[in-house]
MDTraj code that builds the backbone (N, CA, C; nanometers):
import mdtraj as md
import numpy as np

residues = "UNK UNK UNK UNK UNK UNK UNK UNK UNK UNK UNK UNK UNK UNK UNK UNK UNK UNK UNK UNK UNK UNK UNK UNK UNK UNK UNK UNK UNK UNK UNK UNK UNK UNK UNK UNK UNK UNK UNK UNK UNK UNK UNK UNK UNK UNK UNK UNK UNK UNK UNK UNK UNK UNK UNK UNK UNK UNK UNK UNK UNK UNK UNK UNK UNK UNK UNK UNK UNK UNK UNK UNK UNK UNK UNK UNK UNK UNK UNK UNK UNK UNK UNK UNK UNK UNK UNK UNK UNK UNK UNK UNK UNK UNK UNK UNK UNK UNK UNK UNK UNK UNK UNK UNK UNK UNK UNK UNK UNK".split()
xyz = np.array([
    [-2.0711, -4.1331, -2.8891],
    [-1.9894, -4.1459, -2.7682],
    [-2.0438, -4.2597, -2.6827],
    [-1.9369, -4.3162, -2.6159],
    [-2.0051, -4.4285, -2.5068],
    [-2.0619, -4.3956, -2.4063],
    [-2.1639, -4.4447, -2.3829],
    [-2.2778, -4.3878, -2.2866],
    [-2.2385, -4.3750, -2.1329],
    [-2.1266, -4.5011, -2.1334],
    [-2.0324, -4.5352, -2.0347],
    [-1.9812, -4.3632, -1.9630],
    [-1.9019, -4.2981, -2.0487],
    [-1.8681, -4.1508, -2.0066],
    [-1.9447, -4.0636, -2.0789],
    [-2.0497, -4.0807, -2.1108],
    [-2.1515, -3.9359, -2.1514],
    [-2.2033, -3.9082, -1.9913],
    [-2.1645, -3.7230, -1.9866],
    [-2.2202, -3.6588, -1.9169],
    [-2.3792, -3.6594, -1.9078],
    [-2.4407, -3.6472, -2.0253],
    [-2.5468, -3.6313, -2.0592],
    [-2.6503, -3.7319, -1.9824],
    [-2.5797, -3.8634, -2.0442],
    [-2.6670, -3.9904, -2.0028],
    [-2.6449, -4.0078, -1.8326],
    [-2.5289, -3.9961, -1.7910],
    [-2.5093, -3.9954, -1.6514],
    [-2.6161, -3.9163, -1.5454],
    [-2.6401, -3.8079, -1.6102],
    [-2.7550, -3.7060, -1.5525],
    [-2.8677, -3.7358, -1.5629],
    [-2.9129, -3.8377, -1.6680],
    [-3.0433, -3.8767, -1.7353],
    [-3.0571, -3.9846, -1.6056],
    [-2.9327, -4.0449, -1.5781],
    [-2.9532, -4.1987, -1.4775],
    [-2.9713, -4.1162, -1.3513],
    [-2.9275, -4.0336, -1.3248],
    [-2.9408, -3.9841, -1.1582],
    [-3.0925, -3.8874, -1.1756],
    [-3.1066, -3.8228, -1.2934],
    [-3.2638, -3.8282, -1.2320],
    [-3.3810, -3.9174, -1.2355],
    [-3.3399, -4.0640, -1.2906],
    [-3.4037, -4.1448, -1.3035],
    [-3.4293, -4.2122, -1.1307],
    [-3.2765, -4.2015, -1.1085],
    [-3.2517, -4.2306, -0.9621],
    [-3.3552, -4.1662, -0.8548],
    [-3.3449, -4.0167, -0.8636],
    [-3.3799, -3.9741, -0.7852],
    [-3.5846, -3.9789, -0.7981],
    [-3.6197, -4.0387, -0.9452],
    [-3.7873, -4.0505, -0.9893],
    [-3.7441, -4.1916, -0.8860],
    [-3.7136, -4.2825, -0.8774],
    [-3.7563, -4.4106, -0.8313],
    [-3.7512, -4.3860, -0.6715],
    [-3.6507, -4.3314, -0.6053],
    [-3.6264, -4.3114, -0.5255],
    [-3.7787, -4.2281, -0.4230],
    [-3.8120, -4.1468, -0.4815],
    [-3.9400, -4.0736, -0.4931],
    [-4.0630, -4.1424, -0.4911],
    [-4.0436, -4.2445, -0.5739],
    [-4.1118, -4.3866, -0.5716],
    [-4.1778, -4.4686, -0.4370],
    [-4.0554, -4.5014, -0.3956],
    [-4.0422, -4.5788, -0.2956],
    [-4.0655, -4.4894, -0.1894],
    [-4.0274, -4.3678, -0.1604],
    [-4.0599, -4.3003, -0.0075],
    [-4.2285, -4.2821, -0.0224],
    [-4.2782, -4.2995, -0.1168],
    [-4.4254, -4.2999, -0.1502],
    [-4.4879, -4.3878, -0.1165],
    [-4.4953, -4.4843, -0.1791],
    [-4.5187, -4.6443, -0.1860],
    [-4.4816, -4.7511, -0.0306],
    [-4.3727, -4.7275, 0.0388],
    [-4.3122, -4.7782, 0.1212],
    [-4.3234, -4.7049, 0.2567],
    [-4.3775, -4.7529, 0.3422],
    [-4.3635, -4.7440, 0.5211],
    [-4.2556, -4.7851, 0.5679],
    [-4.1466, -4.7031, 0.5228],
    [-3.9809, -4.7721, 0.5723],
    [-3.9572, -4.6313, 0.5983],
    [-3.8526, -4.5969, 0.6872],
    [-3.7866, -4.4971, 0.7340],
    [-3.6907, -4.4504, 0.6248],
    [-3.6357, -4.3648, 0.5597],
    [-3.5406, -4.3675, 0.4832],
    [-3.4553, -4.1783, 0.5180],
    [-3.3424, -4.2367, 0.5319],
    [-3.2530, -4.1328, 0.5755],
    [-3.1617, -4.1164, 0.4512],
    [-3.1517, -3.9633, 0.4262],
    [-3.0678, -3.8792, 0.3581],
    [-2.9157, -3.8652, 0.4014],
    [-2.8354, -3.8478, 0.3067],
    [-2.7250, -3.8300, 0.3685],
    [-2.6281, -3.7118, 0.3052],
    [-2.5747, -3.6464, 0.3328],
    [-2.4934, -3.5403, 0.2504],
    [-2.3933, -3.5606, 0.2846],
    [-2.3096, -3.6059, 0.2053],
    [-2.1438, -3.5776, 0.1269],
    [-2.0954, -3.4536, 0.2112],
    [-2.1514, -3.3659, 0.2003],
    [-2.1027, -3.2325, 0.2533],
    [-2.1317, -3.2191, 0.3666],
    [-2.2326, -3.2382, 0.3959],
    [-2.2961, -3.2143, 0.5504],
    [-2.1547, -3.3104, 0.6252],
    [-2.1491, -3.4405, 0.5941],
    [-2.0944, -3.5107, 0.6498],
    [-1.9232, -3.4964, 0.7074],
    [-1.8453, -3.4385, 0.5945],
    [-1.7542, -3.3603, 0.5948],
    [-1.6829, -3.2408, 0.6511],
    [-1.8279, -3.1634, 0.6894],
    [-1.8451, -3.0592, 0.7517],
    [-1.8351, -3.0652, 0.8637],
    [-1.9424, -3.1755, 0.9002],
    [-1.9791, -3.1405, 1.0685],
    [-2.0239, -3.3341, 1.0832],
    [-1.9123, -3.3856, 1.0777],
    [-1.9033, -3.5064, 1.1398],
    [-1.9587, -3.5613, 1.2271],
    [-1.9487, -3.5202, 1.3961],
    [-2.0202, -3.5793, 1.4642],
    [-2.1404, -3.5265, 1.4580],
    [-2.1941, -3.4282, 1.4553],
    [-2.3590, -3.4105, 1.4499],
    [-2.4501, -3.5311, 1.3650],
    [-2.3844, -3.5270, 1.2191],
    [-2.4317, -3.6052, 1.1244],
    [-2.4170, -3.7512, 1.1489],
    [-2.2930, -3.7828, 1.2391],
    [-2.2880, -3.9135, 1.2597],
    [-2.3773, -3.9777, 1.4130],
    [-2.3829, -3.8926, 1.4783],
    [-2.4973, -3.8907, 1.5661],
    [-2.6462, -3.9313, 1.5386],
    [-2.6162, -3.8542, 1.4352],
    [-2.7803, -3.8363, 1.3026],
    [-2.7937, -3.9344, 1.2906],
    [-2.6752, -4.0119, 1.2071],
    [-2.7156, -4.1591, 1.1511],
    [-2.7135, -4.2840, 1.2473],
    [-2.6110, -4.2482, 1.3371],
    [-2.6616, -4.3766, 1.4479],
    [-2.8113, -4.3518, 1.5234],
    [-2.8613, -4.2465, 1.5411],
    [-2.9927, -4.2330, 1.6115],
    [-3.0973, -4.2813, 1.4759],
    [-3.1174, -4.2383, 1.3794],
    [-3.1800, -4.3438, 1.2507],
    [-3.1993, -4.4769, 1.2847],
    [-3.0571, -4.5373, 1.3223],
    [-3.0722, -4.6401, 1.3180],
    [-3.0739, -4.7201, 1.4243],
    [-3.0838, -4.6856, 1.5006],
    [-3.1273, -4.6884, 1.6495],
    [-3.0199, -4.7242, 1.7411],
    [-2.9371, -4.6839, 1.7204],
    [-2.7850, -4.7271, 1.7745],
    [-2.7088, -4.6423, 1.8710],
    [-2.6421, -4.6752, 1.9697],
    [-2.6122, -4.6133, 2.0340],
    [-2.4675, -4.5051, 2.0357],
    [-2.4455, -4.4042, 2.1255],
    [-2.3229, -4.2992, 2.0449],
    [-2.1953, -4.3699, 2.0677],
    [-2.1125, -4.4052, 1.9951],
    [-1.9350, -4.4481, 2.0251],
    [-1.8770, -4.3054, 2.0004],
    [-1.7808, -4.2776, 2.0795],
    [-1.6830, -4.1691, 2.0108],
    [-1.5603, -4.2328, 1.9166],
    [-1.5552, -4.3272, 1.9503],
    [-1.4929, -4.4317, 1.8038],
    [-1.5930, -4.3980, 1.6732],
    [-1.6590, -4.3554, 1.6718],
    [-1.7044, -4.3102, 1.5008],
    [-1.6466, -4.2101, 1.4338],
    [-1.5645, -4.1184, 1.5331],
    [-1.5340, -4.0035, 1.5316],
    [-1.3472, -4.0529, 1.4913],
    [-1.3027, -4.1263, 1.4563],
    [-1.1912, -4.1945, 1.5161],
    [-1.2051, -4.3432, 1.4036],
    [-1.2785, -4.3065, 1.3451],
    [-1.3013, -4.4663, 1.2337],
    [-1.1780, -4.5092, 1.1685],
    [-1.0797, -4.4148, 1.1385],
    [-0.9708, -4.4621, 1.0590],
    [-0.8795, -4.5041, 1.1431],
    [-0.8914, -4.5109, 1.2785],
    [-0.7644, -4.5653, 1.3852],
    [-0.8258, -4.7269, 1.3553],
    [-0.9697, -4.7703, 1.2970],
    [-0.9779, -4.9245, 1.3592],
    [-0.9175, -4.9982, 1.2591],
    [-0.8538, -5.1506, 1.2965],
    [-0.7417, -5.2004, 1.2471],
    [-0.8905, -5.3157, 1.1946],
    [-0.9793, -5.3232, 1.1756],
    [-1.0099, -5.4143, 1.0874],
    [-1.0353, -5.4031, 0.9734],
    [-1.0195, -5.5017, 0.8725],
    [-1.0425, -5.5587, 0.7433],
    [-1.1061, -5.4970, 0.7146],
    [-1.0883, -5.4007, 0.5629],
    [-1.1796, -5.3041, 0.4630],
    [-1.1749, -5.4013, 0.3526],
    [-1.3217, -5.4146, 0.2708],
    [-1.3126, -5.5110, 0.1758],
    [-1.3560, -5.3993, 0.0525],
    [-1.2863, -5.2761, 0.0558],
    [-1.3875, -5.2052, -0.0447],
    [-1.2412, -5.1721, -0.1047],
    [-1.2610, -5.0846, -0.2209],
    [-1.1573, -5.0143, -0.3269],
    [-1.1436, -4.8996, -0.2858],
    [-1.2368, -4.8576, -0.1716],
    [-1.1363, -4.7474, -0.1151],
    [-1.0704, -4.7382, 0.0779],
    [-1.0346, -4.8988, 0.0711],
    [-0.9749, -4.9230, 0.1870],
    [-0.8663, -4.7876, 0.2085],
    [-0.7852, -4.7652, 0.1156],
    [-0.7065, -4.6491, 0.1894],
    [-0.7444, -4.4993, 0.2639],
    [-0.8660, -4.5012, 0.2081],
    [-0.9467, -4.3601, 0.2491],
    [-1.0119, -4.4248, 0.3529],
    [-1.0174, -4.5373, 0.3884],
    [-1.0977, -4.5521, 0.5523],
    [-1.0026, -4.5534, 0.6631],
    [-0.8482, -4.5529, 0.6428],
    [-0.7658, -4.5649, 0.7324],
    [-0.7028, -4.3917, 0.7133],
    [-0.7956, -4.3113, 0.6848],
    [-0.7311, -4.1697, 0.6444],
    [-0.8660, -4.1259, 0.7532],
    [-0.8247, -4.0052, 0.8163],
    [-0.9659, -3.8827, 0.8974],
    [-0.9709, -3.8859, 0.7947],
    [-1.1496, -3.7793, 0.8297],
    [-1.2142, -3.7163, 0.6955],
    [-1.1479, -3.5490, 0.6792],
    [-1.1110, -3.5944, 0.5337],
    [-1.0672, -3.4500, 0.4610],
    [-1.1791, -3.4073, 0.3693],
    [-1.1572, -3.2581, 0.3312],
    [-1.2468, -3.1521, 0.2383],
    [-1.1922, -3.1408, 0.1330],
    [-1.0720, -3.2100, 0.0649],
    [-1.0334, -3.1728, -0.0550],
    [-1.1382, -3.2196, -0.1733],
    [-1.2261, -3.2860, -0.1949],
    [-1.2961, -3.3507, -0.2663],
    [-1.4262, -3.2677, -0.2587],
    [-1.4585, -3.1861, -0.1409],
    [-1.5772, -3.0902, -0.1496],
    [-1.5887, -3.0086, -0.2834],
    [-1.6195, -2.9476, -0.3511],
    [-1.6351, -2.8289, -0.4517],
    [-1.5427, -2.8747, -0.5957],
    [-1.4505, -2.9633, -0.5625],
    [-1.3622, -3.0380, -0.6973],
    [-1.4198, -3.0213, -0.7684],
    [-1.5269, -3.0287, -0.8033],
    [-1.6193, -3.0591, -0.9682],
    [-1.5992, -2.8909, -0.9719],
    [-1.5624, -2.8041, -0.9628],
    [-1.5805, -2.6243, -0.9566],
    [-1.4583, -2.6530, -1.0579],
    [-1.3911, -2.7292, -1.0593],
    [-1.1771, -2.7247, -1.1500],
    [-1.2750, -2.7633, -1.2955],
    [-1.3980, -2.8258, -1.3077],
    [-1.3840, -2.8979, -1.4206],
    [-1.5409, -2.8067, -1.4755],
    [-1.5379, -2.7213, -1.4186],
    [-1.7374, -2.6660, -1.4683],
    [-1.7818, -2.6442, -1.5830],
    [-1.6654, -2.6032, -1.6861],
    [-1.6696, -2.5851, -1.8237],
    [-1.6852, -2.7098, -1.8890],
    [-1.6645, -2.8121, -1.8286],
    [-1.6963, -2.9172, -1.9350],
    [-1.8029, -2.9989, -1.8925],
    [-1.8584, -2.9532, -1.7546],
    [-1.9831, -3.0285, -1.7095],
    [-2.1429, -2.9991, -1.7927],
    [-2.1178, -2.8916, -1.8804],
    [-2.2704, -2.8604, -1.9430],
    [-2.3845, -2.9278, -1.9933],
    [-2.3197, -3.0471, -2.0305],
    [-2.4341, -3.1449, -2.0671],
    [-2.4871, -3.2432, -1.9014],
    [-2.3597, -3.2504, -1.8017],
    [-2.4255, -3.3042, -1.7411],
    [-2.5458, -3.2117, -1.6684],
    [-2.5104, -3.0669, -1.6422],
    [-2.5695, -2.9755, -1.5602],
    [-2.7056, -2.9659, -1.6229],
    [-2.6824, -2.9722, -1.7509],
    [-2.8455, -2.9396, -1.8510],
    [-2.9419, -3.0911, -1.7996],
    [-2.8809, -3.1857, -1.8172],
    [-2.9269, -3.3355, -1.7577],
    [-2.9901, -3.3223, -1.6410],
    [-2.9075, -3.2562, -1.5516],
    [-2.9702, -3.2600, -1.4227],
    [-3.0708, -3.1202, -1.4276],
    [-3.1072, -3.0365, -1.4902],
    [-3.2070, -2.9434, -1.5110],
    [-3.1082, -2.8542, -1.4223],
    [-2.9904, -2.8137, -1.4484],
    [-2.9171, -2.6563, -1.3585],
    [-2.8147, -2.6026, -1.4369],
])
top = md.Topology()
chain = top.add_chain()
for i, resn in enumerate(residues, 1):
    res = top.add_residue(resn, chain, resSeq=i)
    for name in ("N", "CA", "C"):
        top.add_atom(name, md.element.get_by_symbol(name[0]), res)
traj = md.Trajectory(xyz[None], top)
């Protein structure tokens, strides 16, 4: 199979990810902030509070409000930045669990 869509190997790269990553918060005197997908989804402004205080920035309630701003998205998912944040994408991988086994074994769960 192409390694491209092996579950298996995909799991092998994200815990490789997460050894280097491990790496560097070791090795490195840099601040490094976490972020959760879910957390973020959940509870928006707390988390976005979170991340502007990280970064030493001050609070807009325009963060809260990101998809009203009319400038230029240069990414592939410009349409989801002009959308609020939705939860349909939370737990999705739950529709497909039966066929995740090699990735779940990959990731040791």
């Amino acid at each position: 199979m192409n390694s491209v869509f092996d579950l298996a190997h995909a799991g092998h790269f994200y815990r490789q990810y997460e050894r280097l990553m491990a790496h560097w918060r070791e090795v490195l005197d840099l601040p490094m902030l976490d972020v959760s997908y879910e957390q973020v989804v959940n509870d928006l402004e707390p988390q976005s509070r979170r991340l502007l205080k990280f970064l030493d920035l001050p609070w807009d309630p325009a963060c809260l409000n990101f998809h009203q701003s009319r400038r230029y998205v240069w990414t592939a998912s410009s349409e989801q930045v002009r959308r609020p944040i939705y939860k349909s994408s939370v737990e999705r991988w739950r529709k497909y669990e039966r066929h995740l086994g090699a990735l779940r074994g990959a990731l040791g769960n």
